[in-house]
C-alpha positions in Angstrom: 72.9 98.4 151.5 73.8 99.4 147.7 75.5 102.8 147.3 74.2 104.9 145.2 77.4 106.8 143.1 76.1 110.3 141.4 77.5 110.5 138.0 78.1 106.4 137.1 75.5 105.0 135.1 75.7 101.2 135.2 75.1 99.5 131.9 72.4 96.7 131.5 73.8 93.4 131.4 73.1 92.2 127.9 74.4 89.5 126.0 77.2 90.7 124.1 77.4 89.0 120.1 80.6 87.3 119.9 80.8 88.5 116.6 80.5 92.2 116.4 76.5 92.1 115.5 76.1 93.7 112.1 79.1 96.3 112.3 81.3 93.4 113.5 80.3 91.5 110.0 80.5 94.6 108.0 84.3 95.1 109.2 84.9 91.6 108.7 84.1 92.2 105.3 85.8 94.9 104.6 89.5 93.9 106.1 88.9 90.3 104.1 87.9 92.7 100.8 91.2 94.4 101.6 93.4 91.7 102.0 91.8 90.1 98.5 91.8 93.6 96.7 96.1 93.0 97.5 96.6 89.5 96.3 94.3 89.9 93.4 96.1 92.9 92.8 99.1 91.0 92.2 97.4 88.0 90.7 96.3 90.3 87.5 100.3 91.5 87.0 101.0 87.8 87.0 98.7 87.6 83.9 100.6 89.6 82.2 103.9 87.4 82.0 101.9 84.1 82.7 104.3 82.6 80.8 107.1 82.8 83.3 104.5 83.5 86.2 102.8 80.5 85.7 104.5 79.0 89.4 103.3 82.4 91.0 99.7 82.6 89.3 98.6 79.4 90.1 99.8 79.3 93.7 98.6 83.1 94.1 95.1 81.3 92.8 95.1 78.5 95.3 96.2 81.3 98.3 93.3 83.1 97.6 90.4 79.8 97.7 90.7 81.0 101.6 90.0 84.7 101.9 87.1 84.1 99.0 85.5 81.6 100.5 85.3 83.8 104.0 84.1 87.1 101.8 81.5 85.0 100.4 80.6 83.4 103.5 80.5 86.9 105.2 78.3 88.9 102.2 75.6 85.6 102.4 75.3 85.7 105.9 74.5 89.5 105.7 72.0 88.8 103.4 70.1 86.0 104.8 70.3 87.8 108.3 68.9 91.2 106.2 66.1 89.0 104.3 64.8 86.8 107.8 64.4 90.1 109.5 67.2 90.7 111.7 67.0 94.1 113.7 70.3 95.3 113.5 71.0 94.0 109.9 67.7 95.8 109.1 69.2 98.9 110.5 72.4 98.9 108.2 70.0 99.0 105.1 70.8 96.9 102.1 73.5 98.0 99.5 72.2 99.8 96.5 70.3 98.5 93.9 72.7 97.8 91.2 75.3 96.4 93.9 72.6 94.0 94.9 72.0 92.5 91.4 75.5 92.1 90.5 76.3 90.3 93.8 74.6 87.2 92.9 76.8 87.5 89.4 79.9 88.0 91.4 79.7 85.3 93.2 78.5 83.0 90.3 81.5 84.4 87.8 84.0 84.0 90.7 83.2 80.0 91.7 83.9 79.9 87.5 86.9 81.1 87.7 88.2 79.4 90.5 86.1 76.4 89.5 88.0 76.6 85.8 91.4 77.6 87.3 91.3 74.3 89.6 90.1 72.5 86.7 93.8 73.8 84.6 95.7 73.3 87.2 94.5 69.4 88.2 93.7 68.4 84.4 95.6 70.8 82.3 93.9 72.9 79.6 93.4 70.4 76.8 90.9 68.1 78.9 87.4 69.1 80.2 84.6 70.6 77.5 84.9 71.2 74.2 85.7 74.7 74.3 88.2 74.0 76.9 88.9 74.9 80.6 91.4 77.8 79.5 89.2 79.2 77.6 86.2 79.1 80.1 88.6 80.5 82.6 89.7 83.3 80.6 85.9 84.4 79.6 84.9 84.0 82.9 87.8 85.9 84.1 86.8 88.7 81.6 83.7 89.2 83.1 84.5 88.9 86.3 86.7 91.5 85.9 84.3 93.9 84.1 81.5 93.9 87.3 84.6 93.7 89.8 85.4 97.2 89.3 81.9 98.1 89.8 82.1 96.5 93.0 85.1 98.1 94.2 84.5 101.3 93.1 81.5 100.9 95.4 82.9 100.3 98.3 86.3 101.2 98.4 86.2 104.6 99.6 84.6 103.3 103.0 88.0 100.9 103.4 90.2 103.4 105.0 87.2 104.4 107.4 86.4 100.5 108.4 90.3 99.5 108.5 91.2 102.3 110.6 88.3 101.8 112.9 89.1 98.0 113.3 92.9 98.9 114.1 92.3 101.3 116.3 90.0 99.5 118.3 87.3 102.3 117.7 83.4 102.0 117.1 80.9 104.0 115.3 78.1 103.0 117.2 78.4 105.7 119.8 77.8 108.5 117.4 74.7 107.1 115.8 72.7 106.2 118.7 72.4 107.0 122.6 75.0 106.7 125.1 73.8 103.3 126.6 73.1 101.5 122.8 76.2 103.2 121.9 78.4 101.8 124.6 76.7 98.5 124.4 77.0 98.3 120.7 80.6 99.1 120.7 82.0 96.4 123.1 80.1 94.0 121.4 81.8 95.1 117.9 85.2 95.8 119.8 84.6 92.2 121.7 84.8 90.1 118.2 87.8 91.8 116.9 89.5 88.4 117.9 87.2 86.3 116.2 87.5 88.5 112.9 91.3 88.6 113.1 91.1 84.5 113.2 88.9 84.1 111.0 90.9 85.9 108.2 94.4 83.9 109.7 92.8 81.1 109.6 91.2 81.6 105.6 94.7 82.5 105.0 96.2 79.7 106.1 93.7 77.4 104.7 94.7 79.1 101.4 98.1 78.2 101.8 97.6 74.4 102.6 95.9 74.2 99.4 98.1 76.5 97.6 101.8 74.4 98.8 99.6 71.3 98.4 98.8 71.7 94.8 102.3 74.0 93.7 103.9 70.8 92.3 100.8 70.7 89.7 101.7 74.4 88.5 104.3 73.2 86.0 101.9 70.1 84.0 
């Protein structure tokens, strides 16, 4: 005969998401955005003495293939979850309006300058069109840089809120909805913090084969 305990409320059994659900891809996001906001940092001080930073810049470049490549991975999948009608992506809301028609720029103006800065780095700049891959790089770079800030700006002030949550190994979720969907929601989000911390080891590593891979190219 089950026992009935007064005070312990058992939990339905519910398939937990691997990934953390929407929260889960929403910190992923954010410690990726982090980690890029760092090395992209120190990529723009390498512009200023490319010169003698030319080793650093273009290695710094090829690093950072990995962690954009998992952002952009991350921010489409939010989307095309958002768009198809997924209830917990519905929930979170889409960003604001102007952040939602400069993502599709972002992404376009950063594959050009990665695309271009590949392009230097395997051809050098004095082959490709006729204006030249440096100088396609450097435009795109430009404006890149000019709807960048927007972006971060934007979302930068949640960072410390999101990257102390994930290191902590604390959810939101209780707060904004009922006990039981709370405590569900959080050891699903809490249950991918694995997954999330792979992923970004692994985009960072991937970024490094490619970056010691192609360092011997940096001096052509």
């Amino acid at each position: 005969m089950a026992v009935f305990r007064p005070g312990i409320a058992r939990l339905p059994r519910l398939p937990a998401q691997r990934s953390g659900g929407a929260e889960g891809n929403e910190r992923l996001t954010a410690i990726t955005g982090a980690v890029l906001l760092i090395l992209l940092l120190i990529e723009c001080y390498t512009i200023l003495s490319i010169g003698r930073l030319i080793t650093l810049h273009v290695f710094l470049g090829m690093l950072l293939l990995g962690p954009v490549t998992l952002k952009a991975v991350s921010v489409i999948y939010r989307f095309a979850r958002y768009y198809t009608g997924s209830a917990p992506y519905r929930r979170k809301g889409p960003p604001a309006l102007l952040l939602r028609v400069i993502g599709p720029v972002i992404v376009l103006l950063t594959a050009c300058v990665f695309g271009s800065g590949i392009m230097l780095v395997v051809t050098g700049p004095s082959y490709g069109p006729p204006t030249g891959w440096l100088e396609i790089h450097r435009l795109s770079f430009i404006a890149w840089a000019c709807v960048m800030v927007i972006h971060v700006l934007a979302y930068v002030w949640r960072l410390p809120r999101l990257l102390a949550g994930e290191a902590r190994g604390v959810s939101g979720s209780a707060s904004e909805t009922g006990v039981r969907e709370g405590a569900r929601r959080a050891a699903e989000v809490l249950g991918g913090r694995g997954i999330r911390l792979c992923l970004l080891i692994g985009s960072l590593l991937g970024g490094l084969v490619i970056a010691l891979l192609t360092l011997h190219l940096a001096g052509q």
